[in-house]
MARMAR-974994 format. One line per 5 residues: number of its first residue (from 0); their letters; for each residue y, x, z of N, C-alpha, C. Coordinates in nm, 2 decimals. Each point is the difference from the previous one (the first is absolute). Layout:
<pts>
NUM) a) Y,X,Z,Y,X,Z,Y,X,Z ~ ...
</pts>
This chain:
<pts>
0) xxxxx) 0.08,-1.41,-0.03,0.06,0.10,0.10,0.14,0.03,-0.04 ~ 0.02,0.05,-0.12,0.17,0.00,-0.05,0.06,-0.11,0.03 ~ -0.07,-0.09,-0.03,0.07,-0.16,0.04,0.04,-0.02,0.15 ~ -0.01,0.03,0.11,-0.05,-0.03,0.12,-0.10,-0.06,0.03 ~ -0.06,-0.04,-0.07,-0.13,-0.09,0.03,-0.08,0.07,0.06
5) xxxxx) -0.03,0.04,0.14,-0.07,0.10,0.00,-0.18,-0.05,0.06 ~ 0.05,-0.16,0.06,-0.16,-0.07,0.03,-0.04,-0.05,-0.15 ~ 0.03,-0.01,-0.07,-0.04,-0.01,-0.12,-0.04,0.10,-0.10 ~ 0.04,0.13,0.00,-0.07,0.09,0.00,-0.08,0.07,0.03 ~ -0.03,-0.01,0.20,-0.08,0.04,-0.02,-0.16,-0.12,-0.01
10) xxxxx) 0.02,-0.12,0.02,-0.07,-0.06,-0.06,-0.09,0.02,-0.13 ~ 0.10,0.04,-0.12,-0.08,0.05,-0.09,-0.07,0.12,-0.02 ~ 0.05,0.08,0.08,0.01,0.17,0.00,-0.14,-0.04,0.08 ~ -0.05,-0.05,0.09,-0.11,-0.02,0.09,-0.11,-0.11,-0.11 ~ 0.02,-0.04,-0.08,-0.10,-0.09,-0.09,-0.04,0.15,-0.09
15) xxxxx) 0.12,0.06,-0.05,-0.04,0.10,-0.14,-0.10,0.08,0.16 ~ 0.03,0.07,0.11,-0.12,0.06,-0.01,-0.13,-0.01,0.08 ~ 0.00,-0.17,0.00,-0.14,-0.06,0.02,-0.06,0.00,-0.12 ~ 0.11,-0.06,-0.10,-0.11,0.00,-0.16,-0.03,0.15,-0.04 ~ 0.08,0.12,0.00,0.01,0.09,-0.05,-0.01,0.11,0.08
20) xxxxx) -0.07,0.03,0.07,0.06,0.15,0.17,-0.01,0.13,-0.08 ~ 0.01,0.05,-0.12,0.02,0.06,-0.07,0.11,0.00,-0.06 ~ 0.08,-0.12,0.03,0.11,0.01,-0.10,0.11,0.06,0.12 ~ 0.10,0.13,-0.05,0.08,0.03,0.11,0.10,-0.06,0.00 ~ 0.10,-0.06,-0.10,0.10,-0.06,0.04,0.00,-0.09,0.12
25) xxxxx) -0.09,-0.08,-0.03,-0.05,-0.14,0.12,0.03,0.07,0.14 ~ -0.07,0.07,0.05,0.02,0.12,0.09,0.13,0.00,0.01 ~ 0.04,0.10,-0.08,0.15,0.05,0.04,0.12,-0.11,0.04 ~ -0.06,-0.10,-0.10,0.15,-0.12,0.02,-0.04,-0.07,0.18 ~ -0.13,-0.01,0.04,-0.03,-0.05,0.12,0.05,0.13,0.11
30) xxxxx) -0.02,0.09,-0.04,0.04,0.09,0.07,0.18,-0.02,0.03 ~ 0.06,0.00,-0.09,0.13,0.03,0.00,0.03,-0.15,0.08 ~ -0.03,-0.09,-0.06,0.01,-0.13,0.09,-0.03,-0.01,0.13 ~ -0.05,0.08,0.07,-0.05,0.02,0.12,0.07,0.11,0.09 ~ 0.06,0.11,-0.10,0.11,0.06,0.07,0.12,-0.06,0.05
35) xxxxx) 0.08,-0.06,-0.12,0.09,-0.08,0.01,-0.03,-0.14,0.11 ~ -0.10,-0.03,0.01,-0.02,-0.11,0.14,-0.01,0.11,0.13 ~ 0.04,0.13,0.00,-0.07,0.06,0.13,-0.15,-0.02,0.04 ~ -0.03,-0.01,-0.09,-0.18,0.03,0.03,-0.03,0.14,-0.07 ~ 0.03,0.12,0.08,-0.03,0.09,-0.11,-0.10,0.05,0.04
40) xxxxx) -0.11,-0.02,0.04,-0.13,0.10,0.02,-0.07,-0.08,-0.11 ~ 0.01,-0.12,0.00,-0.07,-0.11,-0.13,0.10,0.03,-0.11 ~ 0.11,0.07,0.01,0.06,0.04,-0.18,-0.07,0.10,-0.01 ~ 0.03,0.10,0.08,-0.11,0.19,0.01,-0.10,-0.02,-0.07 ~ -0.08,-0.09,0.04,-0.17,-0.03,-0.04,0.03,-0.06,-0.12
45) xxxxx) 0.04,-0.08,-0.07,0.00,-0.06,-0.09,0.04,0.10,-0.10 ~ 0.07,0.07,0.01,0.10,0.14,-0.09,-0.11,0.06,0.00 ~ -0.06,0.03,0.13,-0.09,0.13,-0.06,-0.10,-0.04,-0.06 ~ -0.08,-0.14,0.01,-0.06,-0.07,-0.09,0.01,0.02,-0.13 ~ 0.11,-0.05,-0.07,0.10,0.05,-0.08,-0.03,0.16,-0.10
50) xxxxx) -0.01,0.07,0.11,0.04,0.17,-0.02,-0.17,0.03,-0.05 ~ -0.13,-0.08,0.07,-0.11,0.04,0.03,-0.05,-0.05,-0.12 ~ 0.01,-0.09,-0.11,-0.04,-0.06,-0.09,0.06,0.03,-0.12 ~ 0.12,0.10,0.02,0.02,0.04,-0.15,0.06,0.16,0.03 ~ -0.15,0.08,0.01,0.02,0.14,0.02,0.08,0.09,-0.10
55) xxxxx) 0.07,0.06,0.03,0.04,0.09,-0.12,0.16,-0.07,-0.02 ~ 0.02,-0.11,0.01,0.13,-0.06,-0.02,0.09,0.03,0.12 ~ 0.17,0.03,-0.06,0.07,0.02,0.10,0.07,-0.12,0.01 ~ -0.04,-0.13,-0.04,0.12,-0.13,0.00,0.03,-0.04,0.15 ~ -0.18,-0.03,0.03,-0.02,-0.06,0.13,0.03,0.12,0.16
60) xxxxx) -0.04,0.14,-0.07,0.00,0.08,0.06,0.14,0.01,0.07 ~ 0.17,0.04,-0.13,0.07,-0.04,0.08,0.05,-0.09,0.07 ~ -0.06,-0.13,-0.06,0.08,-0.12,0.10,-0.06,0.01,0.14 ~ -0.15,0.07,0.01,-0.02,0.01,0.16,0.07,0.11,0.05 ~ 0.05,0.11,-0.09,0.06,0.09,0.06,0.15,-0.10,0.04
65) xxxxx) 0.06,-0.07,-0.05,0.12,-0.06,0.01,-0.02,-0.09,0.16 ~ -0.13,-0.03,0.02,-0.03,-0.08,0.08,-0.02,0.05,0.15 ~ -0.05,0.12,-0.02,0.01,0.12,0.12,0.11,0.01,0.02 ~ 0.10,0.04,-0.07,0.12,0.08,0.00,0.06,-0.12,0.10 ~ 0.00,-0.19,-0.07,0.10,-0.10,0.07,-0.09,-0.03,0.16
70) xxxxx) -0.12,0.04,0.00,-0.02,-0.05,0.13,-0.02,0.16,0.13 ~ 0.07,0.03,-0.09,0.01,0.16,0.15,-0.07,0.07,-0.04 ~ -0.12,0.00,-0.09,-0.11,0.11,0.03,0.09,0.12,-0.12 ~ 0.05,0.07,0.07,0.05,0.04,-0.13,-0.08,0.15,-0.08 ~ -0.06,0.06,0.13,-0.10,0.09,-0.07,-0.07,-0.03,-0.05
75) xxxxx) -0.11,-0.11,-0.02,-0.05,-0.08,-0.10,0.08,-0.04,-0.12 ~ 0.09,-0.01,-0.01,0.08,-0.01,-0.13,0.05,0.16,-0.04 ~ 0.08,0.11,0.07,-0.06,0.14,-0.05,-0.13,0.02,-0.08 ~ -0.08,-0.02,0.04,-0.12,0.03,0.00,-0.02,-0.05,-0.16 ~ -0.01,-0.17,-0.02,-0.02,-0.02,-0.11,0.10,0.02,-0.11
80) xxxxx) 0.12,0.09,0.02,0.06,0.06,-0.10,-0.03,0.15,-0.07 ~ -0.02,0.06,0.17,-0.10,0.09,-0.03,-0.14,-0.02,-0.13 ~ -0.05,-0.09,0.05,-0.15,0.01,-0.10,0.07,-0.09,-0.13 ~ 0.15,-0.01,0.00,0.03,-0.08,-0.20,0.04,0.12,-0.02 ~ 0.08,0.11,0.08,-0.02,0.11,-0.09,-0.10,0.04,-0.04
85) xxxxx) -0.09,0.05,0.11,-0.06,0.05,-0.09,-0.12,-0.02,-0.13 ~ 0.04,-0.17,0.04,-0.09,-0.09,-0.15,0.07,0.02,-0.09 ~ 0.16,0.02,0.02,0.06,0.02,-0.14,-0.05,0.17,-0.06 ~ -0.04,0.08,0.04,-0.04,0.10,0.00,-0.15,0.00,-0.12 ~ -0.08,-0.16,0.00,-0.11,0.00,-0.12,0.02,-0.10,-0.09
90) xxxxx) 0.10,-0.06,0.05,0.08,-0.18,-0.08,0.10,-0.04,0.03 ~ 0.05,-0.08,-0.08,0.09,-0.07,-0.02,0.03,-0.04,0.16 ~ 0.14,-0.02,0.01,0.03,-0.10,0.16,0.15,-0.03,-0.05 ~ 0.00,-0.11,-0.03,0.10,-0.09,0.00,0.14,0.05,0.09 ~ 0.09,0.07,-0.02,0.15,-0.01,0.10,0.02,-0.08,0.05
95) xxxxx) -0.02,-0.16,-0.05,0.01,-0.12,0.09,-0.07,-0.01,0.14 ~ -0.18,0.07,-0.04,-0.02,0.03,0.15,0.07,0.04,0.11 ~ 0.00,0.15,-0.07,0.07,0.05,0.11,0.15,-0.04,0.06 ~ 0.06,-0.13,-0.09,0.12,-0.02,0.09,-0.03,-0.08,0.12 ~ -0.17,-0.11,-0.05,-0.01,-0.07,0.11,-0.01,0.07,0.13
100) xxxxx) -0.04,0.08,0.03,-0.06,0.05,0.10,0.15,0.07,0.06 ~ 0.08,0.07,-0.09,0.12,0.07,0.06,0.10,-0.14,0.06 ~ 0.00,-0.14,-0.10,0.06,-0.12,0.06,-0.05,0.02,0.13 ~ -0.12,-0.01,0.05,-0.04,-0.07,0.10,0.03,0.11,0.15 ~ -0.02,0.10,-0.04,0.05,0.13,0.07,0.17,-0.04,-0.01
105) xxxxx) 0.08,-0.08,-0.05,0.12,-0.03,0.05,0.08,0.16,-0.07 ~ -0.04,0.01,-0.09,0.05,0.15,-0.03,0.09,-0.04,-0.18 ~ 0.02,-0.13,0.01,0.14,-0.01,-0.08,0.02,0.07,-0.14 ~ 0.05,0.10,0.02,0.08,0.10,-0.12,-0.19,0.07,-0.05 ~ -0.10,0.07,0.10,-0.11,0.01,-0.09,-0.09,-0.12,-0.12
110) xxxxx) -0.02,-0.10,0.09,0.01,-0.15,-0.05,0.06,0.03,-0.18 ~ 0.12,0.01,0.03,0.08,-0.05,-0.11,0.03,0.09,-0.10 ~ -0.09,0.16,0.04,-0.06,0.07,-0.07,-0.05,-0.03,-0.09 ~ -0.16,-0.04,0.04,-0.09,0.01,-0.07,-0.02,-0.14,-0.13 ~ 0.16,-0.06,0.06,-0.04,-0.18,-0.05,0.12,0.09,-0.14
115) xxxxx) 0.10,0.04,0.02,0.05,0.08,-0.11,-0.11,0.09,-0.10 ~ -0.06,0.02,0.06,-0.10,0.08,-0.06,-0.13,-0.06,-0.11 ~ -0.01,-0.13,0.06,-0.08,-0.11,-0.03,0.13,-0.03,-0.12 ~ 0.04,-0.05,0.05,0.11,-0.08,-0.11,-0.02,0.14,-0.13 ~ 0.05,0.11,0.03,0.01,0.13,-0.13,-0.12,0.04,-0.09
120) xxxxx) -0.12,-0.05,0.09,-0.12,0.02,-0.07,-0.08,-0.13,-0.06 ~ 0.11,-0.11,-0.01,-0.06,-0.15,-0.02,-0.13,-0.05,0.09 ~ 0.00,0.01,0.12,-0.12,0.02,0.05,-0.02,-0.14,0.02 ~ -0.12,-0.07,-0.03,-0.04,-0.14,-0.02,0.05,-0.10,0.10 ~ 0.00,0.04,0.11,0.03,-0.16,0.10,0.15,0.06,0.08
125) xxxxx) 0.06,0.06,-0.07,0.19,0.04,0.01,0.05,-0.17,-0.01 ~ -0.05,-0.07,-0.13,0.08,-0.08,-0.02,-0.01,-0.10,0.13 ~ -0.11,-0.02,0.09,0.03,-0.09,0.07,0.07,0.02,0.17 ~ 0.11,0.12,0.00,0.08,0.05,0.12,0.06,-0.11,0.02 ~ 0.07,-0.09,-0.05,0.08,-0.10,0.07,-0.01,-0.09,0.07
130) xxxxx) -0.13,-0.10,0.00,-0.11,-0.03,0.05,-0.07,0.02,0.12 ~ -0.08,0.11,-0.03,-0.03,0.08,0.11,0.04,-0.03,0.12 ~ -0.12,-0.06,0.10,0.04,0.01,0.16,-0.06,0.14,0.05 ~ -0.02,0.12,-0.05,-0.07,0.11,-0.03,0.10,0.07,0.03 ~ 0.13,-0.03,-0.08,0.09,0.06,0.02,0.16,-0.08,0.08
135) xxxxx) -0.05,-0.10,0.09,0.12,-0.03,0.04,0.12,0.04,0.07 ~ -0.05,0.14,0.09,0.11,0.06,0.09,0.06,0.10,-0.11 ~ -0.01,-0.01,-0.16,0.09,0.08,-0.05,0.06,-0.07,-0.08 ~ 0.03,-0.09,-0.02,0.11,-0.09,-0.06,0.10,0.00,0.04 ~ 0.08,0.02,0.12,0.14,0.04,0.00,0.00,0.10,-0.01
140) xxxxx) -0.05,0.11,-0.03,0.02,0.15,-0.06,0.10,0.00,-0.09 ~ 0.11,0.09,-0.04,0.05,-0.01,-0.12,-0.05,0.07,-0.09 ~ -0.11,0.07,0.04,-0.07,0.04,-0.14,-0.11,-0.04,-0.07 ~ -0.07,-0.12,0.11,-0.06,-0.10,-0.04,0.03,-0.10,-0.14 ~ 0.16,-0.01,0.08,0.06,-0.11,-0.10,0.06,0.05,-0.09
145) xxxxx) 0.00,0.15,-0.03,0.05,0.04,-0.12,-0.13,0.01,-0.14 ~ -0.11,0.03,0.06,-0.08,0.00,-0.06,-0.10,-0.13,-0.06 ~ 0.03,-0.10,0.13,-0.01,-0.12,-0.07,0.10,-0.04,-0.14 ~ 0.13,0.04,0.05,0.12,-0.01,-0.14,-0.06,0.10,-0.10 ~ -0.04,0.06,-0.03,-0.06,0.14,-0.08,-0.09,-0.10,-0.05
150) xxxx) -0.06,-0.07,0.05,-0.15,-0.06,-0.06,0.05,-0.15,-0.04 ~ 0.11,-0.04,0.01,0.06,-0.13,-0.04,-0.07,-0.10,0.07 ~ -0.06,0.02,0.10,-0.03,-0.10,0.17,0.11,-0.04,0.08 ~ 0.11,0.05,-0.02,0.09,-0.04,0.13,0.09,-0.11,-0.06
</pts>
């Protein structure tokens, strides 16, 4: 998927969850591959797939909130920020979540919030922002790219 390969992803992404329908990545990456082709009621379902198999986790949870947010539904993406607060309220929730979801809501400067935030608390998957098709509409940000320079990515 980072590659552009994206029939090739989801090729695999569709094998992992024939062998595995438990495993959520498989899910999510078929999902995301399916948004990006404009198939998004078959990304929706595959995300929430995703969401439904690993309860309690906000990984998948935000990227379907990010997934709401890019295909219009945007009160469904409220919503599921709504319920990461209030999960951060009994656990842990990653800042990185919540930037996906504020990315996808097109909301920039919150985005770049919580990915600062991430970066200040070492928060585990900070190191892979550059990368990220997760986070593509904020790369010409200039505070995107300052914080990639902060993290010695740029």
């Amino acid at each position: 998927m980072r590659a552009g390969r994206e029939d090739e992803a989801l090729t695999l992404a569709l094998g992992i969850t024939e062998s595995d329908p438990g495993l959520a990545r498989g899910h999510s990456l078929a999902g995301w591959v399916y948004i990006h082709k404009q198939r998004t009621a078959e990304g929706l379902a595959a995300l929430e797939r995703a969401v439904a198999v690993t309860p309690g986790s906000t990984l998948f949870l935000a990227q379907l909130g990010e997934a709401y947010a890019m295909t219009g539904s945007i009160d469904k993406a409220r919503n599921v920020l709504d319920r990461m607060h209030e999960m951060s309220r009994q656990q842990y929730v990653a800042p990185y979540h919540f930037a996906y979801v504020h990315a996808g809501l097109g909301e920039s400067d919150a985005a770049i919030d919580w990915l600062e935030r991430a970066y200040a608390e070492r928060s585990g998957a900070i190191y892979g922002i550059k990368g990220s098709f997760l986070f593509r509409n904020l790369r010409s940000h200039p505070r995107f790219a300052a914080l990639l320079q902060r993290m010695n990515l740029a």
